[in-house]
N, C-alpha and C positions, 0 to 999 in steps of 0.2 A: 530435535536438539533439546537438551536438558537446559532449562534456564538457570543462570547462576544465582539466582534471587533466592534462596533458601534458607540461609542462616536468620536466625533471630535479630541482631547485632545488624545484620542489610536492611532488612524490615523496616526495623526502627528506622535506618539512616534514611532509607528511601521515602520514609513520611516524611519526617525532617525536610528533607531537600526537597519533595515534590511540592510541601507550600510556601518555599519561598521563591521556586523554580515556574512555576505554573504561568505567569503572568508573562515568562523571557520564552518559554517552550510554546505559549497560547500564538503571539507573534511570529515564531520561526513556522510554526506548522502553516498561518495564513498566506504564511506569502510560500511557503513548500508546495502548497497544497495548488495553488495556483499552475503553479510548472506541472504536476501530477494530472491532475482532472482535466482531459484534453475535450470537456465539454459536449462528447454523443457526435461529432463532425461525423460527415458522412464517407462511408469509405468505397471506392474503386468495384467494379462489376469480378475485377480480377481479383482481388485483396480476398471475396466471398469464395473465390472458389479456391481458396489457399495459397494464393501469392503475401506477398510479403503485407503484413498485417500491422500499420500503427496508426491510426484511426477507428473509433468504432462506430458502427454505422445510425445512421440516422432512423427513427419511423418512418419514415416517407420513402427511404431508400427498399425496405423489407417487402421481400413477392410476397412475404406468408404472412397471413391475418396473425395467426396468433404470436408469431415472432413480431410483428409491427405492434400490435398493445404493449407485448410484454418490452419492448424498447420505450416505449411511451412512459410507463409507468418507470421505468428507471428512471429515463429524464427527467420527469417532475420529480422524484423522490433526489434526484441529485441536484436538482436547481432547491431545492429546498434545503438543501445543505449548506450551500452556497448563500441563501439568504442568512440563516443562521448566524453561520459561522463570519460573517462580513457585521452583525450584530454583536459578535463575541459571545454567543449563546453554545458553546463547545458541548455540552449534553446533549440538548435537542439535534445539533447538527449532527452526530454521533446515530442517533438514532432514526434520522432522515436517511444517514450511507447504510445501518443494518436491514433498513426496509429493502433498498436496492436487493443487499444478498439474499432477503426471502422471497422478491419477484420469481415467478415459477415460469421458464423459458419452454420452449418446446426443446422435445430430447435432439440431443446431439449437435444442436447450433451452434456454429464456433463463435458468434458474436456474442452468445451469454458469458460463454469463458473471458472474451475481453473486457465486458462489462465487469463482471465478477472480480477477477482481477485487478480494474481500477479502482472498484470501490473499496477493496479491499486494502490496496496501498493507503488510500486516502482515509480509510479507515483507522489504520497503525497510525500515522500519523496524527490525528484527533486521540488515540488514545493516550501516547507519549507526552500529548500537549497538555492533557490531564493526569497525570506521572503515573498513566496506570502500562507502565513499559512492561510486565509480563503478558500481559492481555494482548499489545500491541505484537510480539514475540507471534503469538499462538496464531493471531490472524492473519500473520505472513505466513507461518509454516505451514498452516494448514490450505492457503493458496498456492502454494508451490508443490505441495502435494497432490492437486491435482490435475496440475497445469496438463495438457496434452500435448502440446508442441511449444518449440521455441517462440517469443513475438516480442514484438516492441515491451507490451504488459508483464510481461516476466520476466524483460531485462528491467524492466521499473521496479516490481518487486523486489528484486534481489538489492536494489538501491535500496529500499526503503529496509531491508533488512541491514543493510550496514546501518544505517540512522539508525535504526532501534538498539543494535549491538552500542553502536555509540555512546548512545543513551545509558544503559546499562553499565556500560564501565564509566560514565562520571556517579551515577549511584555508588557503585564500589568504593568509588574514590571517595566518596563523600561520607563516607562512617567514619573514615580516617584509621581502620584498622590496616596494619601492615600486610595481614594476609589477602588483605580485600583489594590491596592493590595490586599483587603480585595476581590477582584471579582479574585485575581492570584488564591488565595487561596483557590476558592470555584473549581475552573479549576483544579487545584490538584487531589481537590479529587474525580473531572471527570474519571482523567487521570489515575489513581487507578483501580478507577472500571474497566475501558477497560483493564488495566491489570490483573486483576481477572479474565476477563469474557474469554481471551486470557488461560490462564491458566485451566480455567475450562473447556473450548472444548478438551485442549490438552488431559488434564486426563481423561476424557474422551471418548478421540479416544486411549488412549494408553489402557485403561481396556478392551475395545471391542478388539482391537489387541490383548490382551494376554490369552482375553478368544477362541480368534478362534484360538489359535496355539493349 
């Protein structure tokens, strides 16, 4: 998706608004972030072999050595976030969730995709907190790109992608240019869709849930 942040006249507005915005976005994101980051809980013997996935799994739960580090080291890099950002240190905590996505999994593990996935929500959202809303864009699209299956995690993405659309048309709004509103307004109903499409994986994985009980 093309971000609408391009015009010079946005630019500007989007400085503007992101320092006087930063302090009300710093707060929304700590307490978003909370409902987001479901904290490494450990997930079900079935969830592993592909059943219904919203949990991701613990180190101690993992057969394989190297998938057990490589969960270890997310966890600390994600409670380290969580220090941070509970300090209002929104940079470092930023850079505690980019650590997560350089963790290096063993190939093919579906628990790094859900890792990868949360950090990455909670990553958009630390960057929106810091008005950097195109950046926030590119780390949701580029997790939904290469999402593999439906799950709990990429119906959460797709929420945090209406946020960031969100986000994006009060900048619009906020140069006060005419056309910029008439372009908030089309971002709207971006923002819509991803919450639809969030809703429709959920219903989704909740029908498959209730037909396997």
């Amino acid at each position: 998706m093309r971000s609408p942040m391009t015009s010079p006249s946005l630019r500007a507005g989007a400085r503007r608004a992101a320092s006087g915005r930063a302090g009300r976005l710093a707060l929304a994101v700590l307490a978003g972030v909370a409902l987001v980051a479901l904290g490494f809980a450990c997930s079900s013997d079935s969830d592993r072999r592909g059943g219904p996935v919203t949990r991701i799994t613990e180190p101690e739960d993992a057969i394989d050595e190297a998938l057990m580090v490589a969960l270890s080291q997310a966890k600390n890099f994600h409670h380290k976030a969580r220090v941070y950002m509970s300090d209002g240190q929104l940079p470092l905590a930023t850079a505690a969730v980019r650590q997560i996505l350089a963790v290096r999994f063993p190939p093919a593990a579906p628990e790094a995709e859900d890792v990868v996935l949360d950090a990455r929500a909670m990553l958009a959202k630390l960057l929106v907190a810091q008005g950097q809303v195109e950046a926030a864009m590119s780390v949701v699209d580029e997790g939904l790109a290469v999402a593999s299956r439906d799950s709990f995690f990429v119906a959460n993405l797709y929420t945090v992608k209406g946020e960031v659309l969100q986000a994006q048309a009060e900048l619009l709004v906020s140069t006060g240019q005419p056309a910029d509103g008439d372009r908030a307004r089309e971002v709207r109903k971006q923002a819509i869709i991803a919450f639809d499409k969030s809703i429709a994986i959920n219903e989704a994985l909740q029908k498959r849930i209730l037909e396997e009980k």
